[in-house]
C-alpha positions in Angstrom: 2.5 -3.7 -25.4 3.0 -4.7 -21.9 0.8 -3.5 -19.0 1.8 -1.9 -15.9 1.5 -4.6 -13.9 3.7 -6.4 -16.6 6.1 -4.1 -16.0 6.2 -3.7 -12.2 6.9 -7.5 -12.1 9.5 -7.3 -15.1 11.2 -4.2 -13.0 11.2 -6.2 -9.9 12.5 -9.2 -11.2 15.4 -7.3 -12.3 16.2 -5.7 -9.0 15.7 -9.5 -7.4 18.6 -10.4 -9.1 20.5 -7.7 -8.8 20.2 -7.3 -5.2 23.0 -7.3 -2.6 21.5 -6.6 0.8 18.3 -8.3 0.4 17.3 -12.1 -0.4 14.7 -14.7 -0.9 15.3 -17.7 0.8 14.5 -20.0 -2.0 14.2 -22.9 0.9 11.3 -21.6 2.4 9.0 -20.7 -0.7 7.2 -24.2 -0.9 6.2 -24.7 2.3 5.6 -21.2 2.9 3.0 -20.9 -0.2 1.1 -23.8 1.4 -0.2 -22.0 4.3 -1.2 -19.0 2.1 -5.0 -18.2 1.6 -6.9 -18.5 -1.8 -9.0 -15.7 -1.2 -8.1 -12.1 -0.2 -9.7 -11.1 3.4 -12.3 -8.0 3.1 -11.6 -4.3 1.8 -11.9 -1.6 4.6 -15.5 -0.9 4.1 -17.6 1.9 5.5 -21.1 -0.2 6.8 -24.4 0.6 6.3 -23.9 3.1 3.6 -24.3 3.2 -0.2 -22.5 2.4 -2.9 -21.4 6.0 -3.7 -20.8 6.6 -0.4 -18.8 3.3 -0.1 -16.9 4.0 -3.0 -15.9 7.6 -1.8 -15.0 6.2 1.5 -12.6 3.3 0.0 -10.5 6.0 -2.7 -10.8 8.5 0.0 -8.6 6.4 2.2 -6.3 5.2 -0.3 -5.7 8.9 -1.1 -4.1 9.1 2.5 -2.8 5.3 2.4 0.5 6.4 3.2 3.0 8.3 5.7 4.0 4.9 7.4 7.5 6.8 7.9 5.8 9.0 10.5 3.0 6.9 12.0 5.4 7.0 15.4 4.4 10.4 15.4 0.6 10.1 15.1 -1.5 10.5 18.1 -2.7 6.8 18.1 -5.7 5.7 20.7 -4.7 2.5 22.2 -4.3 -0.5 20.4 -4.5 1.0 16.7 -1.4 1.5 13.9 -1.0 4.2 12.2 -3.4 3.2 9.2 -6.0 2.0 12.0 -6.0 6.0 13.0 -6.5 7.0 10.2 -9.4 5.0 9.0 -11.4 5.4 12.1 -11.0 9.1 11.9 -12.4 9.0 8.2 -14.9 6.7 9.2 -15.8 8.6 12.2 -16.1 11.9 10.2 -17.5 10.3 7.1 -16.1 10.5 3.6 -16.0 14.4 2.3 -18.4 15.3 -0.7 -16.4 16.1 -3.8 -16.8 20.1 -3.4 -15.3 19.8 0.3 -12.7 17.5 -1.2 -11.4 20.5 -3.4 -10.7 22.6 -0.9 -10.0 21.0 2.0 -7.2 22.0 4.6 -4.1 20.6 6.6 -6.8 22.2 9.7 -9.8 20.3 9.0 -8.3 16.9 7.8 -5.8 16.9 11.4 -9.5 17.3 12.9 -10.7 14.5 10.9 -7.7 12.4 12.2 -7.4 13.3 15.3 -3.8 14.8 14.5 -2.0 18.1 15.3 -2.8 20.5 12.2 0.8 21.7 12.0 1.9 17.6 11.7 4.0 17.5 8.2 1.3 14.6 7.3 -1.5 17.0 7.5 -0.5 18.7 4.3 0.6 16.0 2.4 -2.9 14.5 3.2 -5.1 17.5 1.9 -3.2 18.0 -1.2 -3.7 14.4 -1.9 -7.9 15.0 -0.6 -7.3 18.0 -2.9 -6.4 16.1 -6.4 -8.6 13.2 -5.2 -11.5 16.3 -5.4 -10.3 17.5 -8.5 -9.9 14.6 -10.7 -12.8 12.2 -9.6 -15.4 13.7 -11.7 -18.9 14.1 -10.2 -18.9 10.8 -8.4 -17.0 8.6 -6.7 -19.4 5.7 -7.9 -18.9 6.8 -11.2 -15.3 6.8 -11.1 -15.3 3.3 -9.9 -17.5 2.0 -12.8 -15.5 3.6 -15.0 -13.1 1.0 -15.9 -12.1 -2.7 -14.6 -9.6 -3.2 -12.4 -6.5 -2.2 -13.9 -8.3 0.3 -15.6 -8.2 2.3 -12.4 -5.4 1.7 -11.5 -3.4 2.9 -14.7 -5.4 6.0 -14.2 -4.9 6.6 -10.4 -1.2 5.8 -11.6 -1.4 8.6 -13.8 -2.1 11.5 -10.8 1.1 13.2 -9.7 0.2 12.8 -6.0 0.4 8.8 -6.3 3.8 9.0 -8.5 5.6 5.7 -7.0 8.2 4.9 -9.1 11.9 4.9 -7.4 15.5 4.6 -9.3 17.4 2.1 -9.1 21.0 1.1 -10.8 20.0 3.6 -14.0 16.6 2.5 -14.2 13.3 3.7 -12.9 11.8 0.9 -10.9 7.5 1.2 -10.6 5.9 0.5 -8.0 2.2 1.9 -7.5 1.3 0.4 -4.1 -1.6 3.1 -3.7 -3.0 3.3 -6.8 -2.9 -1.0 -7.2 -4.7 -1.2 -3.9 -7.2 1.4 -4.3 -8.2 -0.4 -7.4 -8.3 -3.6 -5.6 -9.9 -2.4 -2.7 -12.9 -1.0 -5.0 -13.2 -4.2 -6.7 -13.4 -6.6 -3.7 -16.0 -4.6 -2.4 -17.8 -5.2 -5.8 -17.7 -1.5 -6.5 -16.0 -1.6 -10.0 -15.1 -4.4 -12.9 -13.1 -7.1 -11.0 -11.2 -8.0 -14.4 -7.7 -7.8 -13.8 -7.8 -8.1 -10.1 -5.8 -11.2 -10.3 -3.1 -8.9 -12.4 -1.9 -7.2 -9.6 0.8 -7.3 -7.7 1.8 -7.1 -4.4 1.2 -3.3 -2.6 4.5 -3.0 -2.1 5.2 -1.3 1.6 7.0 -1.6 5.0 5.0 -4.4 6.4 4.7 -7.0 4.0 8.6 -7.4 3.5 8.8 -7.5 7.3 6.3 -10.0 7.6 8.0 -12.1 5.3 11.8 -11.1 6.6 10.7 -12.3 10.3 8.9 -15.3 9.0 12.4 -16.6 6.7 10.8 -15.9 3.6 13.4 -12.3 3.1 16.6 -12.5 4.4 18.1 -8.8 4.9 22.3 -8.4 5.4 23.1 -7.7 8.8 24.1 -3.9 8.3 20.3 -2.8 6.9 19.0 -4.8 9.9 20.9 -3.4 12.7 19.6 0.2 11.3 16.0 -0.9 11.0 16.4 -2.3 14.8 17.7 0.8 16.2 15.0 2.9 14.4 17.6 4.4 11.5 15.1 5.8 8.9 16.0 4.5 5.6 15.3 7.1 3.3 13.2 7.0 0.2 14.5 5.7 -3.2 17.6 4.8 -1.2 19.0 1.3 -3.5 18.2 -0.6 0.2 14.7 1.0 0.3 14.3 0.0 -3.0 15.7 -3.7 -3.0 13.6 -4.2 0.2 10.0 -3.1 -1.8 11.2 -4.7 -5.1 12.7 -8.4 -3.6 9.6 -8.8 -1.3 6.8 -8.1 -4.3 9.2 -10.9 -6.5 9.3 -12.8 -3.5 4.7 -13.1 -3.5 5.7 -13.5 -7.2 7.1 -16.6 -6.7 5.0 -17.7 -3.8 1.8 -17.2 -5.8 3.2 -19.4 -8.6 4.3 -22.1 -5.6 0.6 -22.0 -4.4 -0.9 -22.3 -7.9 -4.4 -20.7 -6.5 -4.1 -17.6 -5.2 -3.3 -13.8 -6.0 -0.8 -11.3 -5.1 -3.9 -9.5 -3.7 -5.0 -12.3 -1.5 -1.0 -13.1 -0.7 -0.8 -9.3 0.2 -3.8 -9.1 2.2 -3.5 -12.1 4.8 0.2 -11.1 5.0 -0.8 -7.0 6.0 -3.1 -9.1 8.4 -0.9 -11.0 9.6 2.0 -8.6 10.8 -0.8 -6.6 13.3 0.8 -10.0 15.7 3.2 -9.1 18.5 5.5 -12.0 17.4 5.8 -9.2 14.2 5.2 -6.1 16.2 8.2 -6.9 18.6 10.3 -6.3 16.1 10.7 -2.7 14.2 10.6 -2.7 10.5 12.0 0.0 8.1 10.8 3.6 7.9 11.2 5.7 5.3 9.2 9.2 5.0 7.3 9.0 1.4 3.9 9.3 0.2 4.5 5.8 -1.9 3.3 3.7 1.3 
């Protein structure tokens, strides 16, 4: 029986060659995997704190991973993205214990952030605190030992508020950015099994495909682009927001097999990096409103 992961690439793949308004640009793949690292940079970490702490800190923040579609909204402090905000406020606060998790409200997490209480984010984020609270058990430690790698992330998989799985020419195309990078998160900072880590695939998102679409690796048709340039939101499980997620996560497919010694995770993570540039931040990259990423 094939894994998830298995099947997110197999899905992918399909979509890859399928796809009409996005491309790899086979050219570019070899040289391109050259310059890729073999090792994944660090995990957002909370310092200084231990490892239950840590570990409520790192799923806490994958919880709210998301709402890229509305970070030009945020009230951002100079010189930090969206996800930069975010983090800093739930570092700043501290990660909630699991009985403040539970009930936790739009109010007190827009406190936590920063953020206007009656932003649309705000709720998404404390019903997503909310399940967190719920379904963790009675620690976040304990949650993280409780499986390998893609052991926690078939189970995060499993929680409605992390459904990412998007249609796509009659089939159902998965794609679990949040749940494969919580998983990964917790394992590179040695907080759960590391076995599968390598089985991962890339967290598929708005930045990555950018990155690769500016550096020649994606090629989009000249319609999609226009509308990204002049801030069009592409909405959600749209077949263009879909080949965009699927053809980029084929695309570190193929560039992992180029490099022969690295992982989708490491690929992923010094690509995220990466587009934080202004030679990446000059130009705008897709939006779409979605809890997936």
């Amino acid at each position: 029986m094939s894994s998830l992961t298995d099947e997110i690439r197999e899905k992918a793949a399909r979509v890859a060659r399928k796809a009409t308004r996005v491309r790899i640009e086979e050219d570019a793949i070899e040289a391109y995997a050259r310059d890729l690292p073999a090792q994944s940079p660090p995990a957002p970490e909370l310092a200084d704190a231990d490892d239950e702490a840590r570990a409520a800190f790192s799923l806490q923040l994958n919880a709210i991973n998301f709402g890229s579609g509305w970070f030009p909204t945020l009230n951002k402090p100079d010189g930090l993205s969206g996800f930069r905000t975010v983090e800093a406020g739930l570092r700043r606060h501290g990660p909630y214990a699991i009985e403040e998790l539970r009930r936790v409200t739009p109010a007190e997490i827009a406190a936590t952030l920063g953020q206007a209480p009656d932003h649309e984010l705000m709720a998404l984020f404390a019903r997503a605190l909310r399940e967190l609270g719920e379904r963790v058990g009675d620690s976040f430690l304990g949650f993280a030992r409780g499986g390998d790698t893609t052991a926690i992330a078939d189970e995060l998989a499993s929680w409605p508020t992390w459904y990412d799985i998007s249609p796509y020419d009659g089939e159902a195309i998965p794609f679990f950015k949040r749940a494969q990078i919580a998983a990964a998160d917790l394992a590179l900072a040695g907080l759960t099994d590391p076995a599968g880590l390598d089985r991962l695939t890339l967290f598929a998102d708005n930045l990555v495909p950018h990155v690769l679409r500016i550096d020649g690796v994606l090629a989009f048709d000249a319609e999609l682009v226009a509308r990204i340039d002049a801030g069009t939101p592409i909405e959600h499980d749209s077949p263009e927001e879909v080949e965009i997620r699927a053809v980029a996560l084929h695309a570190v497919e193929r560039l992992v097999a180029a490099h022969g010694g690295t992982t989708a995770t490491a690929v992923d993570h010094a690509l995220w990096h990466r587009g934080a540039a202004p030679e990446y931040k000059a130009h705008p990259r897709h939006r779409s409103r979605t809890t997936a990423y």
